[in-house]
N, C-alpha and C positions, 0 to 999 in steps of 0.2 A: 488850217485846222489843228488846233492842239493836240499833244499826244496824249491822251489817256489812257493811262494801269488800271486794267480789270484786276485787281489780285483779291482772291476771294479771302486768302487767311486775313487780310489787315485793314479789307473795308465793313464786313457785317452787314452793309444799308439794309438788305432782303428780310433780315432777322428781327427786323423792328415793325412794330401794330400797337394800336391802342386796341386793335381787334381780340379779345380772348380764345376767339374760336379763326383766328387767323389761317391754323397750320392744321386740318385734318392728316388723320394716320388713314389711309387708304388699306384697302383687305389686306395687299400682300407686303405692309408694312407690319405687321404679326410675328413675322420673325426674326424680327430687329431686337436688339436687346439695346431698350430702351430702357431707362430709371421708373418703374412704376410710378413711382412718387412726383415724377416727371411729366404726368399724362393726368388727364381728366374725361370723364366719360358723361357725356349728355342727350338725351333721345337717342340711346343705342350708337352713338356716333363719338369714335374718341379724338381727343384735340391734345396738343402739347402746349405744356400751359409758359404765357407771354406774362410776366414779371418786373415792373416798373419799364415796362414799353418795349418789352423783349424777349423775344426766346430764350425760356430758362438755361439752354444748352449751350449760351450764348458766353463766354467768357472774354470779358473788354479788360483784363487787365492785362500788364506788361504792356502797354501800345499797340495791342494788337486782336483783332474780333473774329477770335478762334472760336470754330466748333469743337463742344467737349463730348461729344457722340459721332465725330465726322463717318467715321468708318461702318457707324449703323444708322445714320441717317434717314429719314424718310423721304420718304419717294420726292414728292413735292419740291423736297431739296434739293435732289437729285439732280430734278430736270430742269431746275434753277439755272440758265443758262451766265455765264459774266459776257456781258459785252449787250445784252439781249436787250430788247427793247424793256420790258418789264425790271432790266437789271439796271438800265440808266436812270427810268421814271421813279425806281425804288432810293437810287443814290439822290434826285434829285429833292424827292423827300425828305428823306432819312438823314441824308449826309453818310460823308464816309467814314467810318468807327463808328458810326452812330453818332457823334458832333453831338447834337441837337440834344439825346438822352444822357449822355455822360457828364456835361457842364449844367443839366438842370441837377445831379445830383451832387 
């Protein structure tokens, strides 16, 4: 069985959707200091908004797919496990850096 690196700073795959309403902010995500500008609000319900196939918070430059909100994060993020079942099916998608989104641009 090969070795696989979960490292969350240098793969990003989870942060990628063609979804817009991908990433819901949950109640007790209200006290995040998010970028307004960052968030979009629909049927009472707010989302962070996904930007040529990606969480805007999502920064692929330098060879690497850093969160630029890590430490206020939402939840959903949070509980984003690396290694997890949902965190392999996401890299088998997505690829790791996001691959797939970074050479269509």
């Amino acid at each position: 069985m090969p070795d696989v690196s979960f490292d969350c700073v240098s793969c990003g795959a989870c942060c990628f959707s063609r979804n817009p309403r991908y990433l819901e902010l949950l109640p007790w995500d209200a006290a995040r200091s998010l970028p307004p500008e960052s968030l979009f609000t629909e049927e009472g319900r707010t989302f962070v908004r996904f930007e040529c196939g990606h969480c805007i918070h999502l920064d692929l430059s330098n060879g690497k797919a850093a969160c630029q909100v890590y430490e206020d994060r939402p939840e959903a993020c949070r509980a984003f496990r690396a290694g997890s079942f949902e965190c392999v099916k996401a890299r088998r998608a997505n690829g790791v850096m996001g691959a797939l989104a970074r050479e269509a641009s």
